[in-house]
C-alpha positions in Angstrom: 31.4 46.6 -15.7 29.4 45.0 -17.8 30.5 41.6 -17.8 31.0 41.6 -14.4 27.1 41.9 -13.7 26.4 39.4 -16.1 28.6 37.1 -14.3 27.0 37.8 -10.8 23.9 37.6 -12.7 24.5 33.9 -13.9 26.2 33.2 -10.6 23.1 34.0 -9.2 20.9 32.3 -11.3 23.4 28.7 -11.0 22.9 28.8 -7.1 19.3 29.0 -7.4 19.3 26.2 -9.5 21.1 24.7 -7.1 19.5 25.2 -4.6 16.0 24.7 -6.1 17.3 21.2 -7.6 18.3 20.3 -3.7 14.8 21.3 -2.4 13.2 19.0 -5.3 15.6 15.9 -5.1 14.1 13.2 -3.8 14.7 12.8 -0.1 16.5 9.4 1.0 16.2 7.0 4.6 19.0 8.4 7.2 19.6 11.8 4.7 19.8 14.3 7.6 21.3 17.3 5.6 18.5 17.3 3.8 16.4 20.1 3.0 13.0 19.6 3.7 10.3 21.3 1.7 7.1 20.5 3.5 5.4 22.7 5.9 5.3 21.8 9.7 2.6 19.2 10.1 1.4 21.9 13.2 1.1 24.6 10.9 -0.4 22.9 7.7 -3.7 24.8 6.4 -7.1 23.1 7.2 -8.9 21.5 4.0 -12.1 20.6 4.6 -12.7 19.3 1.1 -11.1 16.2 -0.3 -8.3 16.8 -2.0 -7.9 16.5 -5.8 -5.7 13.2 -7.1 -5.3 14.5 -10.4 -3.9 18.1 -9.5 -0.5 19.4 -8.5 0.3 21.1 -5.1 0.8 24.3 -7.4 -2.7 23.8 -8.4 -1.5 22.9 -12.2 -3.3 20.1 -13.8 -2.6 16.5 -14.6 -3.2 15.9 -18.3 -0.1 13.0 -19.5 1.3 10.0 -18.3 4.4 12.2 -17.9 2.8 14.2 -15.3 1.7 11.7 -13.5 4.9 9.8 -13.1 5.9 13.4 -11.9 2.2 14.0 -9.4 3.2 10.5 -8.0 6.4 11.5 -7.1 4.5 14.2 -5.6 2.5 12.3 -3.5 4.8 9.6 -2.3 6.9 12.4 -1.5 4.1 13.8 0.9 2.9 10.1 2.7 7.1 9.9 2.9 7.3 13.0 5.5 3.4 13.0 6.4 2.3 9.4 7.3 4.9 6.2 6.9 8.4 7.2 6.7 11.1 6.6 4.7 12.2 3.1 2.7 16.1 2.6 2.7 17.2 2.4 -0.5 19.0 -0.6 -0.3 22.0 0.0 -1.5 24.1 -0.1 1.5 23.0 -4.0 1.8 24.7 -7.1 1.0 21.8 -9.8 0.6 22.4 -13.7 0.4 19.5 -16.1 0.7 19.5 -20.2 0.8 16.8 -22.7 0.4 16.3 -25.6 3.1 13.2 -27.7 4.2 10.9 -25.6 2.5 12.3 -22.3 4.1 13.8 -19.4 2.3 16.1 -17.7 4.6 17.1 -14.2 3.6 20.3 -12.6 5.1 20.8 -8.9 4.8 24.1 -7.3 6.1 24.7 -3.5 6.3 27.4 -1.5 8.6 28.9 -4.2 10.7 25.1 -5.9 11.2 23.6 -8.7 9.8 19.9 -10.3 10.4 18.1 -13.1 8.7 14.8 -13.9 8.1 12.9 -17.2 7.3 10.0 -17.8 4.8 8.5 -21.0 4.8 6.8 -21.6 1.7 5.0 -24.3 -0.6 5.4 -25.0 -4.0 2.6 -26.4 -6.7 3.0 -29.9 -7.8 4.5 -30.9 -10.9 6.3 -28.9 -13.2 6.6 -25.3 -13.2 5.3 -24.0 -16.4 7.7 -22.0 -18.6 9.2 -18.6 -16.8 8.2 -20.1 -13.8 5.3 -20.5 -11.1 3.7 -16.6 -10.0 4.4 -15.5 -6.4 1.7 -15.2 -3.2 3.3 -13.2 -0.6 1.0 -13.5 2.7 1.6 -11.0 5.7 0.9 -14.4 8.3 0.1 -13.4 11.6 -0.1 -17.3 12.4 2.6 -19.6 10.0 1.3 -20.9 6.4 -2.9 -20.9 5.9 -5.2 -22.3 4.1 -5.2 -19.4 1.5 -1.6 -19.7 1.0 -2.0 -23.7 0.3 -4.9 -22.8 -1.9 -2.8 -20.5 -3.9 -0.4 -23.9 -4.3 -2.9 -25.7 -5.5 -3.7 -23.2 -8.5 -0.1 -23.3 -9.4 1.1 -20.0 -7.2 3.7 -20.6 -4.7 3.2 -19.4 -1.4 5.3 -17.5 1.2 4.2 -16.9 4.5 6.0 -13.8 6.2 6.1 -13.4 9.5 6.2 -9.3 9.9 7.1 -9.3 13.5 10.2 -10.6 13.0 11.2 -7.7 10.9 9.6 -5.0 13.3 8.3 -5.6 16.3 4.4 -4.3 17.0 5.1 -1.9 19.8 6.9 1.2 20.1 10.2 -0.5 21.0 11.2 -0.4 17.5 13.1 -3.8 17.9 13.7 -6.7 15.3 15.8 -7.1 11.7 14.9 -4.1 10.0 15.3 -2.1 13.2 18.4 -3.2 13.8 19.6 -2.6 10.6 17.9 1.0 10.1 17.5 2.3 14.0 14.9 4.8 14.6 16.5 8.4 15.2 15.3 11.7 15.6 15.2 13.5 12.1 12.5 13.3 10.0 14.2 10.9 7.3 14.8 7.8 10.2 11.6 8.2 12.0 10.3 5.6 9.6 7.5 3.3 11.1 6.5 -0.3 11.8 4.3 -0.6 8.3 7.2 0.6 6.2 9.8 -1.4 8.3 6.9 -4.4 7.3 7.2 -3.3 3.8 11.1 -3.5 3.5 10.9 -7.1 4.6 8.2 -7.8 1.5 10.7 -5.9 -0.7 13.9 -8.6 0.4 12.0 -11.3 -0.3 11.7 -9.7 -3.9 15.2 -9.2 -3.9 16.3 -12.5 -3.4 13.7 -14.1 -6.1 15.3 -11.3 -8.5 19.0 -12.4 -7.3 18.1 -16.1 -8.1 15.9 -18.1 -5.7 13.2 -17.4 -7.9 15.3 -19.4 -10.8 15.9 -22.3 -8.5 12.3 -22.6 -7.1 11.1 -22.6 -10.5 9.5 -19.0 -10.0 8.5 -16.4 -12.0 10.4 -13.5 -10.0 8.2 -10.5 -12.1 5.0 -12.5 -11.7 4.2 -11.3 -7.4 1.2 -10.7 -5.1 1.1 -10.2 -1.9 -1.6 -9.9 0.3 -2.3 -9.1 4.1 -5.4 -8.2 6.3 -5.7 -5.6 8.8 -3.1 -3.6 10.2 -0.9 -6.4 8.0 -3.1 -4.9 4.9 -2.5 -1.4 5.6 1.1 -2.8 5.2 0.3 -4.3 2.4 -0.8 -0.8 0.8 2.1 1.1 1.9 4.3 -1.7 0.3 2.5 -1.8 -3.4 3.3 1.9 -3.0 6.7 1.6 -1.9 8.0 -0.9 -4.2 6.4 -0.6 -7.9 8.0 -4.4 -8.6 5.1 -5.7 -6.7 2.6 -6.5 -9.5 -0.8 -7.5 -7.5 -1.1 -5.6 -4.4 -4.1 -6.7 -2.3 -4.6 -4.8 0.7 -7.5 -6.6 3.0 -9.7 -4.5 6.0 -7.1 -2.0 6.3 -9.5 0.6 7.6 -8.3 3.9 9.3 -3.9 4.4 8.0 -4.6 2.0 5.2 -7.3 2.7 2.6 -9.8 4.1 4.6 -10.7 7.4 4.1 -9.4 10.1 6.5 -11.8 12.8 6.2 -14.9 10.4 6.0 -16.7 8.0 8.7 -19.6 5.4 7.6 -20.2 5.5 11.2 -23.6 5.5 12.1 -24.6 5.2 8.1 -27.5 2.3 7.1 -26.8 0.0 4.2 -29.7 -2.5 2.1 -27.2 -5.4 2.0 -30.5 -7.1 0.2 -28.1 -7.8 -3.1 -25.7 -9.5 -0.7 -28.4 -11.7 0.4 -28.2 -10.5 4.0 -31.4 -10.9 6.2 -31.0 -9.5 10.1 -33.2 -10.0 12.6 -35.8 -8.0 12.3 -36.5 -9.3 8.9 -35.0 -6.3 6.7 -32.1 -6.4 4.9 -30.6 -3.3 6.7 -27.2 -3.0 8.6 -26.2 0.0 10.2 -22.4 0.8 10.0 -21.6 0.4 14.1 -17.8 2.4 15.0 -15.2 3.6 13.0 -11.7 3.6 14.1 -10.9 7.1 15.1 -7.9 9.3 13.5 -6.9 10.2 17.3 -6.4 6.7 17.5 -4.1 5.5 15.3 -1.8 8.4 16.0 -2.0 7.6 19.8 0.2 5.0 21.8 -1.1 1.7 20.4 -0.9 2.6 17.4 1.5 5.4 16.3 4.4 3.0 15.8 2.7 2.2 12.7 3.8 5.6 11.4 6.4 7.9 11.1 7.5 10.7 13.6 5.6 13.6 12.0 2.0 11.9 11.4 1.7 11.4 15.5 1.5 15.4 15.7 -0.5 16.1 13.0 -3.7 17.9 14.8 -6.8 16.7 12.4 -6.8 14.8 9.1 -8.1 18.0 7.6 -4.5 18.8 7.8 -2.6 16.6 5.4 -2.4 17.3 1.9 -3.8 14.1 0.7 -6.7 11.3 1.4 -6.4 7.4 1.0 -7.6 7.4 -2.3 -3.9 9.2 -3.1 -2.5 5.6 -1.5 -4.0 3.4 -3.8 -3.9 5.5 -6.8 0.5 5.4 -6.3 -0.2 1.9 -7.6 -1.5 3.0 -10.8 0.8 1.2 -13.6 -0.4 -0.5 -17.2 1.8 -3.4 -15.9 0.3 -3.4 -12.4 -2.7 -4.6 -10.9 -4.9 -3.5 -7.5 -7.3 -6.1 -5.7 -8.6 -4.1 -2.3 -10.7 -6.9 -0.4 -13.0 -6.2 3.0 -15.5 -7.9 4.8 -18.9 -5.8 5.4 -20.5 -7.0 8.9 -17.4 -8.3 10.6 -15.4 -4.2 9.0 -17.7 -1.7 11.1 -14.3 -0.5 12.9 -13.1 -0.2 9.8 -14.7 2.2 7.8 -15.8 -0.4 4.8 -17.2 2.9 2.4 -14.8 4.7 3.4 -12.4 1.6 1.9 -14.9 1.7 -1.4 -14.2 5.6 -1.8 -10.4 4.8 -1.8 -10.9 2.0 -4.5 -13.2 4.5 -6.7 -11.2 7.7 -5.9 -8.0 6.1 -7.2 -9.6 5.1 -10.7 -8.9 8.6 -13.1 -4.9 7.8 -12.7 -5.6 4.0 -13.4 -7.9 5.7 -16.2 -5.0 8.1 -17.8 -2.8 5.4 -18.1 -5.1 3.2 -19.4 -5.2 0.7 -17.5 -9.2 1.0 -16.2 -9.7 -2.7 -15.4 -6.4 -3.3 -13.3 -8.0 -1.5 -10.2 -10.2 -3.7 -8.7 -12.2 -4.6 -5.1 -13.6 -7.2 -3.5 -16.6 -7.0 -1.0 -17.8 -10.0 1.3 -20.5 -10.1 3.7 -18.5 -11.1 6.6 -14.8 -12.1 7.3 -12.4 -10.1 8.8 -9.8 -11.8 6.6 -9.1 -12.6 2.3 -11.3 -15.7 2.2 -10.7 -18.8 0.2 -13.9 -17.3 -2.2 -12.0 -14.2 -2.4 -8.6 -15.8 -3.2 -10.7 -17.6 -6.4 -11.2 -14.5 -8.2 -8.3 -13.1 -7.1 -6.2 -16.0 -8.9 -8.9 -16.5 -11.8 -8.4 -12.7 -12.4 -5.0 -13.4 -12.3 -4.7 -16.6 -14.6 -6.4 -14.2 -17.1 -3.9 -11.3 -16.6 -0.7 -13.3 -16.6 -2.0 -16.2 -19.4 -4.8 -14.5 -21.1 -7.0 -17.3 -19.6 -10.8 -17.3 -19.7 -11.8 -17.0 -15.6 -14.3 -19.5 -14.3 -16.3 -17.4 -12.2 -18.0 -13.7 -13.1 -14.9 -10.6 -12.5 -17.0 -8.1 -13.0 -18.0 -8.4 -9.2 -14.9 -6.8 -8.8 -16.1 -3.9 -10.5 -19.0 -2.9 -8.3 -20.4 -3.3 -4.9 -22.9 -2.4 -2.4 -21.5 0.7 -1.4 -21.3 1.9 -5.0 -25.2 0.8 -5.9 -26.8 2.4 -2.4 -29.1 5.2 -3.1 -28.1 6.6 -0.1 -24.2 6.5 -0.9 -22.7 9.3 0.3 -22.1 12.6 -1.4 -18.7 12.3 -0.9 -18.5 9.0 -3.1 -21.0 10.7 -5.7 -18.1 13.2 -6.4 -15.6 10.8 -6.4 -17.7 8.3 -9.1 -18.3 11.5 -10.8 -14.5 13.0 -11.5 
C-alpha cells in the first residue's frame, strides 16, 4: 500500500512538472497548442504606477546577471503576447543571397514559398581593414541617403532596406514576410507589421553570417541599424528581437516605440536656453504641443503595427510593462543603445517621455556593467538621425569597436535637456533616482 502511494505520489509530482515546464517554455511563431500563461489583456489589473524593470512578476528581486537573463525572458515574453507578436524562429527557412550592381538580394524559402528581397548598398573606398568594414542598416523609406553615404565615407557600409517590401503598412498584411508567415487567428501568428519589419533586419544578418559579409569585405558581428519613426519603433522591437544586432538606434519613435505609455509631455514647458533655442517672443521656452494618443496606435491606422491582443487592451495602465522595459531588453556588456529624437519638430511624439525610456532602462545596463553602452541623442529639430547625429554615433562607435579617441565631446550622449529641467517631471525624478 505503501509503495503504491508513493508511486501516485511521484506520478503526481512528474505531471506537474510537466505541466509547469509547458507553461514556462518559451512560446514559438505558429505554436497553437500552446499554453498560454498570461492573463486576458481585458481582464488585466490596472497599475497606475510604473512598473519596476528590476523586479519579477512574482514580485522577487533582481540582484545577478543570472536573473536578469531570466527577468528578460520575462519581459520579452510579455511585449511577445502584449504588444508586437511573435518572431519566427527561422528554422523552417532555407536562405540564399547573391551580390549584383551593388544589391544584395536575399531569398528566403519556407513550405512551398519563396520571396526575395533587394538591398542596395555602398561600400567605403579602399581596403577593408582587417575582420572587415562594420555594418549601417537604415530602415529607408525613400532608397540610399545621405546618412547611409556618410556612414561610407567613415568606413561603414551601408544598406538601405526598404520595409514595405517585407510587410506592407496597412492592415492587409501583404508582402515577403507575410507571405511566408500569414497572419491567423491565435495569439502566436497574430504578429504585426514592426516585427514582420524586424524579421527582414534579422535576414539581412543572416546572410552576412552565411557569407556575404566575407565577400563584401564585412565585419558580420560589427551591425547598426537605424530607423526614424514608426521605422524607429521597428528599429526598437528589432534590437530586442534579435540580440546579434550590436548598435540599435531607434530615432522619434514616440507612442509603441520608446515613448512612455503611462506618461504625456503634452502641454509641459521646456527652457531649451542650453540648446540655444530663442522663439519668438524672446524666451527660450517651448511648450510640448500633442502627444500621440494610446487610443491611437491601437485604432485602424495604426494597429497593424502590433499584434492581435495589444488592439484590445482597454488603457496602458493595463499592461505589465512601460517602454523603458523595451530598451532595457537591449542591455548586453557586448551591446550598445543610441536612442536619437528631435525636440521642436517630436511634439507628437512624446520627446520626455523618449528621455524616461533611455534613463529608465539604465539599472539593467548598470548590473551588467555596462553603464556607458546606453546612450541618447537630443537635437533641436529634425524629425530624422541627422548627419550631426550620425557623427557621434560613428565616433562613438570608432571608439567602441577600435578603442579610438572620438573627435567630438560623447558625453552629450549622456545628458540632455529633459534630464537638466528643473521642472522634469516626478515621474523621471524616480526613474534618475532607482
Amino acid at each position: 500500500m505503501m509503495k503504491l502511494l508513493v508511486f501516485l505520489l511521484v506520478l503526481l509530482f512528474t505531471l506537474a512538472s510537466a505541466a509547469l515546464a509547458e507553461e514556462t517554455a518559451p512560446i514559438r511563431w505558429g505554436q497553437t497548442d500552446a499554453v498560454i500563461p498570461y492573463t486576458n489583456p481585458k481582464q488585466l489589473p490596472i497599475q497606475e504606477e510604473l512598473p519596476d524593470l528590476m523586479t519579477f512578476l512574482d514580485g522577487s528581486k533582481v540582484e545577478t546577471a543570472e536573473d536578469w537573463a531570466q527577468r528578460r525572458a520575462e519581459i520579452k515574453g510579455l511585449y511577445e503576447y502584449y504588444m508586437y507578436g511573435y518572431m519566427p524562429d527561422g528554422s523552417e527557412e532555407t536562405l540564399t543571397w547573391s551580390v549584383s550592381d551593388s544589391v544584395l538580394h536575399i531569398t528566403v524559402a519556407r513550405a512551398g514559398k519563396e520571396v526575395t528581397l533587394d538591398v542596395p548598398f555602398v561600400l567605403p573606398e579602399g581596403n577593408a581593414p582587417e575582420g572587415g568594414w562594420p555594418y549601417y542598416i537604415e530602415y529607408s523609406f525613400w532608397g540610399m541617403s545621405d546618412v547611409v553615404t556618410y556612414a561610407a565615407s567613415r568606413g561603414y557600409a551601408g544598406f538601405a532596406y526598404a520595409p514595405y517590401a517585407v510587410a506592407s503598412d496597412n492592415s492587409f498584411y501583404t508582402g515577403a514576410f507575410y507571405t511566408l508567415y500569414p497572419r491567423g487567428l491565435h495569439p502566436t501568428n497574430r504578429t504585426g507589421a514592426l516585427v514582420a519589419w524586424a524579421w527582414g533586419v534579422s535576414k539581412i544578418i543572416d546572410a552576412m553570417e552565411q557569407g556575404a559579409a566575407a565577400e563584401l569585405g564585412i565585419n558580420a558581428v560589427y551591425s547598426l541599424v537605424g530607423g526614424v519613426s514608426r521605422f524607429g519603433k521597428s528599429v526598437a522591437v528589432a534590437g530586442a528581437y534579435d540580440e546579434r544586432i550590436k548598435v540599435v538606434i531607434p530615432s522619434c519613435s514616440g507612442a509603441g516605440g520608446l515613448g512612455m505609455l503611462r506618461y504625456s509631455c503634452e502641454g509641459k514647458t521646456f527652457d531649451l536656453a542650453s540648446m540655444g533655442y530663442k522663439a519668438e517672443d524672446g524666451t527660450s521656452l517651448w511648450t510640448n504641443g500633442v502627444t500621440e494618443k494610446f487610443s491611437n496606435i491601437r485604432g485602424s491606422g495604426e494597429g497593424h503595427w502590433f499584434n492581435g491582443t495589444f488592439i484590445v487592451v482597454p488603457q496602458p495602465e493595463s499592461l505589465p510593462f512601460d517602454q523603458h522595459f523595451l530598451a532595457a531588453l537591449c542591455a548586453d556588456p557586448g551591446r550598445h543603445y543610441i536612442v536619437v529624437t528631435g525636440i521642436l519638430s517630436e511634439p507628437w511624439n512624446n520627446v520626455e517621455g523618449q528621455a524616461m525610456a533611455f534613463v529608465g532602462a539604465q539599472p539593467a545596463w548598470d548590473l551588467l556593467g555596462a553603464s556607458g553602452n546606453n546612450n541618447m541623442i537630443v537635437h533641436l529639430t529634425g524629425h530624422a538621425i541627422l548627419p550631426s547625429d550620425m557623427e557621434l554615433i560613428l565616433d562613438y562607435c570608432d571608439q567602441a569597436f577600435y578603442g579610438l579617441e572620438p573627435a567630438r565631446d560623447l558625453s552629450v550622449m549622456k545628458t540632455n535637456v529633459f534630464m537638466e529641467d528643473k521642472n522634469a517631471s516626478d515621474l523621471l525624478k524616480s526613474l534618475m533616482a532607482n
